[in-house]
N, CA, C and O atoms as a DFTB+ gen file, in Angstrom:
480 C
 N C O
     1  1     -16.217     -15.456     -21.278
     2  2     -16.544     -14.903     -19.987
     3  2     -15.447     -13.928     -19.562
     4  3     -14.253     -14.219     -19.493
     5  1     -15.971     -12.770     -19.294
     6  2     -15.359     -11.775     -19.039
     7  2     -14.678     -11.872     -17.347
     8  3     -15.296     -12.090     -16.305
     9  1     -13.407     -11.657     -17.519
    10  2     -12.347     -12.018     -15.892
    11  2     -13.018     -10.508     -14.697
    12  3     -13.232      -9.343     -15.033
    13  1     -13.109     -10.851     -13.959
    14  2     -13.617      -9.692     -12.902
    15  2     -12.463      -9.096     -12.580
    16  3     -11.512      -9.792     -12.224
    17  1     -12.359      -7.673     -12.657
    18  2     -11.504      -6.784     -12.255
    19  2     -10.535      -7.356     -10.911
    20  3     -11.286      -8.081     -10.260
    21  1      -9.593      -7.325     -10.455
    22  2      -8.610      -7.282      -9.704
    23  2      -9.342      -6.574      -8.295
    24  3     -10.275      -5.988      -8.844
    25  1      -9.460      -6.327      -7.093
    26  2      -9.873      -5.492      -6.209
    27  2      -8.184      -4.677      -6.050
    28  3      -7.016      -5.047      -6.164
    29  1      -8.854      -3.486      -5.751
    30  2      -7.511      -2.519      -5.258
    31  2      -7.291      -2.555      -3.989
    32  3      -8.284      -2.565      -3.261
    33  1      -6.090      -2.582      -3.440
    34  2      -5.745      -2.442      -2.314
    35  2      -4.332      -1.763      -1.917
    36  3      -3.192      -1.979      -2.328
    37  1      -4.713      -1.095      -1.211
    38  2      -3.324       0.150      -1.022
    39  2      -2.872      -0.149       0.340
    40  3      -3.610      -0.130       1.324
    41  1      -1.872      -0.371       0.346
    42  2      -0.906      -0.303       2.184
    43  2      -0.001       0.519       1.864
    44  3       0.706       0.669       0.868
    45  1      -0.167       1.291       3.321
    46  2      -0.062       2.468       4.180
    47  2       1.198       1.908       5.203
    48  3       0.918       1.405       6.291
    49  1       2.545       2.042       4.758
    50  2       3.417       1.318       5.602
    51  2       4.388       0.674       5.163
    52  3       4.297      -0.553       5.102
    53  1       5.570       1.339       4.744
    54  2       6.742      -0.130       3.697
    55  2       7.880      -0.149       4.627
    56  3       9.034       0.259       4.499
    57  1       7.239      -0.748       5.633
    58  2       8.186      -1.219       6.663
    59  2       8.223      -2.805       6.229
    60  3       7.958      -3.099       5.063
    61  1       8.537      -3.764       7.135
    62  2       8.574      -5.512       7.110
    63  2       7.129      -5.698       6.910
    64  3       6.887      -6.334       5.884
    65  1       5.927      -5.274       7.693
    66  2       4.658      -5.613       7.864
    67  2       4.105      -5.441       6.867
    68  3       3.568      -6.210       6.069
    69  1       4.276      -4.066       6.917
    70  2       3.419      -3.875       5.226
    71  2       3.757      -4.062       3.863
    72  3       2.977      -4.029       2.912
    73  1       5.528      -4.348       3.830
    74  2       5.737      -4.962       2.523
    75  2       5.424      -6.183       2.477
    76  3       5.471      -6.643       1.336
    77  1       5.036      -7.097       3.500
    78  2       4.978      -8.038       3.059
    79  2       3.628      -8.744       3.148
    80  3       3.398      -9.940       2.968
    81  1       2.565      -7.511       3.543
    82  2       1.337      -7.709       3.373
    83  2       1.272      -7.625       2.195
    84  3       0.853      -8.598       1.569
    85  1       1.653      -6.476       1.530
    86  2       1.433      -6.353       0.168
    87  2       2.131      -7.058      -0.943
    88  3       2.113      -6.832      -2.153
    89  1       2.634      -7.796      -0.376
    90  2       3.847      -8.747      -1.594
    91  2       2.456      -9.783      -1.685
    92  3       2.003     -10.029      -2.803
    93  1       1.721     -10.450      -0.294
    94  2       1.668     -11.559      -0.435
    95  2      -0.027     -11.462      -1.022
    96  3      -0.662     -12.385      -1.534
    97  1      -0.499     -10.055      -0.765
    98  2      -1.554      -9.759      -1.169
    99  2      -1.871      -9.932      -2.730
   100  3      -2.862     -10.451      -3.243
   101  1      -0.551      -9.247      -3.452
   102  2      -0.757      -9.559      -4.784
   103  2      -0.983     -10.463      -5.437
   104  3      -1.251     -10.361      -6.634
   105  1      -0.930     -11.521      -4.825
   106  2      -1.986     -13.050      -4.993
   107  2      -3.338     -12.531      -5.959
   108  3      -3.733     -12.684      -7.114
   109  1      -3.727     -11.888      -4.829
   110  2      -5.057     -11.963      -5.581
   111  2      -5.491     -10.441      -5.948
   112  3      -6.569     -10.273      -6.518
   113  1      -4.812      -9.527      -5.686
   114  2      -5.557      -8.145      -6.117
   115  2      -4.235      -7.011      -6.587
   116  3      -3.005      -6.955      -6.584
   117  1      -5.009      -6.482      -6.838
   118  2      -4.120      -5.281      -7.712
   119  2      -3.452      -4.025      -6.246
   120  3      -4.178      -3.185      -5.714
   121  1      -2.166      -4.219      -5.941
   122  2      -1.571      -3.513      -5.052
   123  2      -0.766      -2.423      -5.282
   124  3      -0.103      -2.540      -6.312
   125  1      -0.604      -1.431      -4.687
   126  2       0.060      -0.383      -4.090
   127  2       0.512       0.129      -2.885
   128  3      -0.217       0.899      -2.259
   129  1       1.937      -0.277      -2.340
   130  2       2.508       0.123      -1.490
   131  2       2.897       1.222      -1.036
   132  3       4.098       1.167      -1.299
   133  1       2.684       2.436      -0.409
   134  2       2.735       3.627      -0.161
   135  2       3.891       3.545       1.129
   136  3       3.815       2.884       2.164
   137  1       4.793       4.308       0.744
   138  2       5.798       5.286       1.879
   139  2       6.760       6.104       1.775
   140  3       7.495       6.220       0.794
   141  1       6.809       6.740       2.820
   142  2       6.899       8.259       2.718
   143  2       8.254       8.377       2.033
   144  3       8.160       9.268       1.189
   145  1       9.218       7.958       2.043
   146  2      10.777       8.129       1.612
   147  2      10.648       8.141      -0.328
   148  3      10.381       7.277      -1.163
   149  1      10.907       9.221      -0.372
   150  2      10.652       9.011      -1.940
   151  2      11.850       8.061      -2.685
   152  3      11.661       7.070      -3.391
   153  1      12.729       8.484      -2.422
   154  2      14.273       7.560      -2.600
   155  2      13.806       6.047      -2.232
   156  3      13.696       5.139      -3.056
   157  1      13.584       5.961      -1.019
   158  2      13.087       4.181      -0.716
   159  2      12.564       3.627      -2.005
   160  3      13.066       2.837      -2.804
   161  1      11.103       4.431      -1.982
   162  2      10.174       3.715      -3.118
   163  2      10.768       3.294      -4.633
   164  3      10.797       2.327      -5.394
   165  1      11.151       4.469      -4.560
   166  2      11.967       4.570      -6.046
   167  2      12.842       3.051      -6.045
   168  3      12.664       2.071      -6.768
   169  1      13.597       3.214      -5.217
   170  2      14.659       1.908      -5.048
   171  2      13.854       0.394      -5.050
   172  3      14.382      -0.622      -5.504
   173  1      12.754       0.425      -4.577
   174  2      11.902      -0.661      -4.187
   175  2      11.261      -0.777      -5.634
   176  3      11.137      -1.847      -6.231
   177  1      10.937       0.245      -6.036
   178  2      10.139       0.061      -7.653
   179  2      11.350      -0.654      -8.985
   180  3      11.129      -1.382      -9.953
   181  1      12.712       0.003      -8.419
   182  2      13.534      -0.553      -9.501
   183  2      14.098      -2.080      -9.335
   184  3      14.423      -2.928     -10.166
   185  1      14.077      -2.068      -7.898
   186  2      15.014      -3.573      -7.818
   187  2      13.596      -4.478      -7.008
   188  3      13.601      -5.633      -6.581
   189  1      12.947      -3.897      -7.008
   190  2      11.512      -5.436      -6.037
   191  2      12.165      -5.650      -4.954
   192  3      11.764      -6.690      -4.432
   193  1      13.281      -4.972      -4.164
   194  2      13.401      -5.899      -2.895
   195  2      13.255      -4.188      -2.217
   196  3      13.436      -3.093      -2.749
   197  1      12.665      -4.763      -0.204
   198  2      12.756      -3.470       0.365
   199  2      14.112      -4.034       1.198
   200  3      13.979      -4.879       2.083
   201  1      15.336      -3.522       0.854
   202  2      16.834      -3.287       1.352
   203  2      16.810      -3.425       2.762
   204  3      17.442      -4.263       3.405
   205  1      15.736      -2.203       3.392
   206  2      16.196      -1.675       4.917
   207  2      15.489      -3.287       5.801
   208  3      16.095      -3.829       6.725
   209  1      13.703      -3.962       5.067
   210  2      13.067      -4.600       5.956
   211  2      13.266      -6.000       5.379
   212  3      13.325      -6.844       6.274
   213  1      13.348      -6.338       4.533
   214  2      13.341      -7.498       3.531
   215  2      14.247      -8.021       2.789
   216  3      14.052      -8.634       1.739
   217  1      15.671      -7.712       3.510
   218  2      17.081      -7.850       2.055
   219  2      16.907      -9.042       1.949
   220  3      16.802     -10.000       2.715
   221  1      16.883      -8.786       0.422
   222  2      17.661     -10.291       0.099
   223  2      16.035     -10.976      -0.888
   224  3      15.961     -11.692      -1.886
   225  1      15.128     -10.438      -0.157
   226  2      13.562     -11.141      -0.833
   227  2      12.908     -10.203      -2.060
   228  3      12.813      -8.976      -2.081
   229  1      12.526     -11.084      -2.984
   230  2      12.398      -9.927      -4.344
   231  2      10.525     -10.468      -4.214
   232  3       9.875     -11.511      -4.279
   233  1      10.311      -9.156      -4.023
   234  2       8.689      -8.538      -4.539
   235  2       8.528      -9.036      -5.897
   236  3       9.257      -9.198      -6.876
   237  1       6.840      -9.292      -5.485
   238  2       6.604      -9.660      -7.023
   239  2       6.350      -7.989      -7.774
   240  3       6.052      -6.890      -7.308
   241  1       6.655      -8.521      -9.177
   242  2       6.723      -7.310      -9.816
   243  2       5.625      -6.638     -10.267
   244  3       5.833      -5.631     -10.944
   245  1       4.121      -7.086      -9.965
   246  2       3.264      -6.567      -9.926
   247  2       2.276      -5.515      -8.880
   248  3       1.139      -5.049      -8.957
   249  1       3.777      -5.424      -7.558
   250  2       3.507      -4.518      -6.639
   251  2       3.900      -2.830      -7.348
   252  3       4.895      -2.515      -8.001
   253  1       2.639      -1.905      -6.902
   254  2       3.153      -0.994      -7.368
   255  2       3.450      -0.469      -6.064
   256  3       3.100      -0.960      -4.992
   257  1       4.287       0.822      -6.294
   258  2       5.202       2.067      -5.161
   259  2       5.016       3.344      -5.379
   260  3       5.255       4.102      -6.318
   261  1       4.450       3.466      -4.129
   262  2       4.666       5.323      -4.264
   263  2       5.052       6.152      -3.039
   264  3       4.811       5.713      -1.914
   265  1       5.636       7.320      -3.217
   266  2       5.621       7.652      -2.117
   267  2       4.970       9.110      -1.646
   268  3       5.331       9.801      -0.693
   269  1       3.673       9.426      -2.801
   270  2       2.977      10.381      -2.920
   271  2       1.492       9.566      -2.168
   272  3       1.030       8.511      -2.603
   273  1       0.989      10.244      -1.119
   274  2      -0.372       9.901      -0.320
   275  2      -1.202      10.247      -1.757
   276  3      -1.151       9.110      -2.227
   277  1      -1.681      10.765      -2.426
   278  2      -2.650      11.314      -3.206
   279  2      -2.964      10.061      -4.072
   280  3      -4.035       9.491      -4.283
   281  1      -1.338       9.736      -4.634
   282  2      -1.507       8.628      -5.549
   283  2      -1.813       7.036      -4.807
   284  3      -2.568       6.170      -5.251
   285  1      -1.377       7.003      -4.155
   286  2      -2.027       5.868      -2.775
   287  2      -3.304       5.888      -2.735
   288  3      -3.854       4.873      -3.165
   289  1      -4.011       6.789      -2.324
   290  2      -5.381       6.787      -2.048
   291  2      -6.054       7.212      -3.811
   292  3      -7.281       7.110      -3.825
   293  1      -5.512       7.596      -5.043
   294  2      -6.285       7.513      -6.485
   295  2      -6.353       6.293      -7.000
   296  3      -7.025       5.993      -7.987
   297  1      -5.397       5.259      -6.103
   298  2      -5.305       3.838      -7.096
   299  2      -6.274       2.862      -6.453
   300  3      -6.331       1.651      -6.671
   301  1      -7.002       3.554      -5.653
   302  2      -8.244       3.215      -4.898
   303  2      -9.434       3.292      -5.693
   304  3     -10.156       2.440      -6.209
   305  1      -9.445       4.734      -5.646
   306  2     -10.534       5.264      -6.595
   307  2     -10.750       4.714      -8.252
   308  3     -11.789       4.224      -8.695
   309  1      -9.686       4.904      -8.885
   310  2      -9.896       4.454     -10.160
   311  2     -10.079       2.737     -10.721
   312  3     -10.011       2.339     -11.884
   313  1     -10.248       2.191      -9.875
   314  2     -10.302       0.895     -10.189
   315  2     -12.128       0.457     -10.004
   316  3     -12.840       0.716      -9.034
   317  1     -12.488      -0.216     -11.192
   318  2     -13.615      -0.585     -10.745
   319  2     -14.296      -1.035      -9.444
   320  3     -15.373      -0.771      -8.909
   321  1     -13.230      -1.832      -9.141
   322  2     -13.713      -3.027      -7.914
   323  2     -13.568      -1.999      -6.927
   324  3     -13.056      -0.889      -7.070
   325  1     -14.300      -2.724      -5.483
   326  2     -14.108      -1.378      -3.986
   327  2     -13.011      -1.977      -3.463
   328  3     -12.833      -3.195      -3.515
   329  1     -12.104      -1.044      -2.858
   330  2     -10.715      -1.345      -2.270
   331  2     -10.894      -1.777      -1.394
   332  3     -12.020      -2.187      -1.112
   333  1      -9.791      -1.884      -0.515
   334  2      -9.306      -1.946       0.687
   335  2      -8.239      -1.450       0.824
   336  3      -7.613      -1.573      -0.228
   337  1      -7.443      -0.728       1.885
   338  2      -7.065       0.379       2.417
   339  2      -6.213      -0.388       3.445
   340  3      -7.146      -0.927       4.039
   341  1      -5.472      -0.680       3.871
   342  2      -4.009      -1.402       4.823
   343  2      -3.221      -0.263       5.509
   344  3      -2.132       0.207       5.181
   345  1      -4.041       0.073       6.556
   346  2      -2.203       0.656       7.334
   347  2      -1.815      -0.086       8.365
   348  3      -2.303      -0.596       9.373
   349  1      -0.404       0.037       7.611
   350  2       0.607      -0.624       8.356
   351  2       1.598       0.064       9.174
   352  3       2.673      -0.522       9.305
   353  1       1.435       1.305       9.809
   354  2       2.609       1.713      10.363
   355  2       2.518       1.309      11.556
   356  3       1.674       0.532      12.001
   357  1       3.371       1.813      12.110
   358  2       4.260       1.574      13.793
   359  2       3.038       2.436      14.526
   360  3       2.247       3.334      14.236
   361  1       3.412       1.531      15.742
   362  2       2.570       2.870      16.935
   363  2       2.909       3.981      16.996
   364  3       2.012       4.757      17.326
   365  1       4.284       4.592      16.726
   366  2       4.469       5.571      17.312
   367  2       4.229       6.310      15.830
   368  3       4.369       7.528      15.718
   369  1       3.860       5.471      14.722
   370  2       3.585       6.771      13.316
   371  2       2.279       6.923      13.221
   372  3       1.824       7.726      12.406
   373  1       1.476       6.191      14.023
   374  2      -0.455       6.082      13.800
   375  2      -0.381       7.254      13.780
   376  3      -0.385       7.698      12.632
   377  1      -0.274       8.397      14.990
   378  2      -1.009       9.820      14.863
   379  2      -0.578      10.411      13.434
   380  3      -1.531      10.806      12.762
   381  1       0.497      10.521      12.943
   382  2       0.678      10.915      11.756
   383  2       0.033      10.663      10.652
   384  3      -0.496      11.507       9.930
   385  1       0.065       9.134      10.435
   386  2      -0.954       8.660       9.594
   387  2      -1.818       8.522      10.025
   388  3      -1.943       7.300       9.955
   389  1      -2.969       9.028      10.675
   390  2      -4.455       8.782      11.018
   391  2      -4.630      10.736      10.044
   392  3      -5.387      11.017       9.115
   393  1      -3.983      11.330      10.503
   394  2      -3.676      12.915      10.215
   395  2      -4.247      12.919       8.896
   396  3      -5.289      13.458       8.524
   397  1      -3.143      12.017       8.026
   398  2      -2.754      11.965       6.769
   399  2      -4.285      11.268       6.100
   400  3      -5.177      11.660       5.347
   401  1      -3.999      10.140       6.799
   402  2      -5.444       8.963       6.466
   403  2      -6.763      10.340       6.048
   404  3      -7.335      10.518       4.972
   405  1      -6.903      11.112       7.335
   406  2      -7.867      11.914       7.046
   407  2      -8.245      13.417       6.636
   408  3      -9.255      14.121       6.652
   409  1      -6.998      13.528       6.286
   410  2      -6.994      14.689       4.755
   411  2      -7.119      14.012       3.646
   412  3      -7.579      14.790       2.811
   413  1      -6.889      12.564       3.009
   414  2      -6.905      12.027       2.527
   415  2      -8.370      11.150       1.673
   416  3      -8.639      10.945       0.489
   417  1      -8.941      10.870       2.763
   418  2      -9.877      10.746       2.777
   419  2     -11.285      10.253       1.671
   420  3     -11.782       9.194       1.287
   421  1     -11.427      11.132       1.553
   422  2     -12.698      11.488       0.388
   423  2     -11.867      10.818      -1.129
   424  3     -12.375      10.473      -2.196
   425  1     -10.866      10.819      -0.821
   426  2     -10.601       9.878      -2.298
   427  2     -10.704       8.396      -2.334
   428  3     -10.591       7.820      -3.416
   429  1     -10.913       7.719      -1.214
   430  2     -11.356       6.638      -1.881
   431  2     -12.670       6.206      -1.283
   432  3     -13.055       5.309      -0.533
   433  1     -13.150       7.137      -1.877
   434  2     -15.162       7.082      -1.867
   435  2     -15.469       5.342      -2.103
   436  3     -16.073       4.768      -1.196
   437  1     -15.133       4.715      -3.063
   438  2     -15.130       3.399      -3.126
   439  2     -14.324       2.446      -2.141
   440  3     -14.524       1.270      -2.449
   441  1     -13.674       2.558      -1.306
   442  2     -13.358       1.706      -0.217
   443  2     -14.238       0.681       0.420
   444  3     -15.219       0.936       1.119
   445  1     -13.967      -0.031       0.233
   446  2     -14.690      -1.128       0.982
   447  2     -14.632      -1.639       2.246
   448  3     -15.572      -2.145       2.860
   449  1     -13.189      -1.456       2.726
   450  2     -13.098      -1.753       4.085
   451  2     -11.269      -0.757       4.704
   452  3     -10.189      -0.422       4.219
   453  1     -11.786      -0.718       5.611
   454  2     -10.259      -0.036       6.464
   455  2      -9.708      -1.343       7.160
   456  3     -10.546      -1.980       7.798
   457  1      -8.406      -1.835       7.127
   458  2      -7.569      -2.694       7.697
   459  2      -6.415      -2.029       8.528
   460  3      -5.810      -1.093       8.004
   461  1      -6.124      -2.383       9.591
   462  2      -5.388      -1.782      10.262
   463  2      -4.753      -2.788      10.812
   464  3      -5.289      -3.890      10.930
   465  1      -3.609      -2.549      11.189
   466  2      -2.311      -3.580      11.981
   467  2      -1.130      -2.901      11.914
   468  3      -0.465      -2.469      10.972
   469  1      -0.965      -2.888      13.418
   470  2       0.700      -2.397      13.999
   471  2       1.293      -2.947      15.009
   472  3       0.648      -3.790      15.633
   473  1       2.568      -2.649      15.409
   474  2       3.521      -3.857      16.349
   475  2       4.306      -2.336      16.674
   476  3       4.371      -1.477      15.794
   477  1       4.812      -2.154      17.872
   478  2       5.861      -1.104      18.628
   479  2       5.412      -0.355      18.524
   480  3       5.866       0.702      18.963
């Protein structure tokens, strides 16, 4: 019996909230953490911990990082299963990322659902 694909799910946010949506998400689905600091990600991809929100706690190593929107929203698309989509930023970054969210857009034609959650 053939194992059912992983569902994709991308968060939008590598602050405390959203890394650790997506740490705990990887339970059960295939993740990608998206934010904007290219240096951050990078750092977060080599050592599993996020320094600035999370010192000290190591990510599982099956979280992926980026800090390219395009590739955030392709690791949506290319996966069999329909995603789900996590933003996690701050109040005061929504307008930015709603901006972003919707130039963005049309790439993950397979989405299954929009999740949203923010604090400040």
């Amino acid at each position: 019996m053939q194992t059912p694909a992983r569902p994709p799910v991308t968060v939008l946010g590598a602050g405390a909230w959203g890394t650790a949506i997506a740490a705990a998400a990887c339970r059960h689905a295939d993740v990608m953490l998206w934010g904007r600091d290219t240096i951050v990600m990078a750092a977060m991809a080599q050592t599993h911990i996020n320094t600035k929100y999370l010192p000290g706690i190591e990510l599982p190593h099956a979280l992926q990082y980026t800090s390219k929107l395009d590739d955030a929203f392709a690791h949506l698309a290319q996966n069999p299963a329909q995603g789900l989509l996590v933003l996690g930023t701050p109040m005061v970054g929504l307008p930015t990322s709603a901006t972003k969210l919707n130039e963005s857009w049309r790439q993950a034609s397979k989405l299954l659902a929009l999740f949203g959650f923010a604090k400040g």
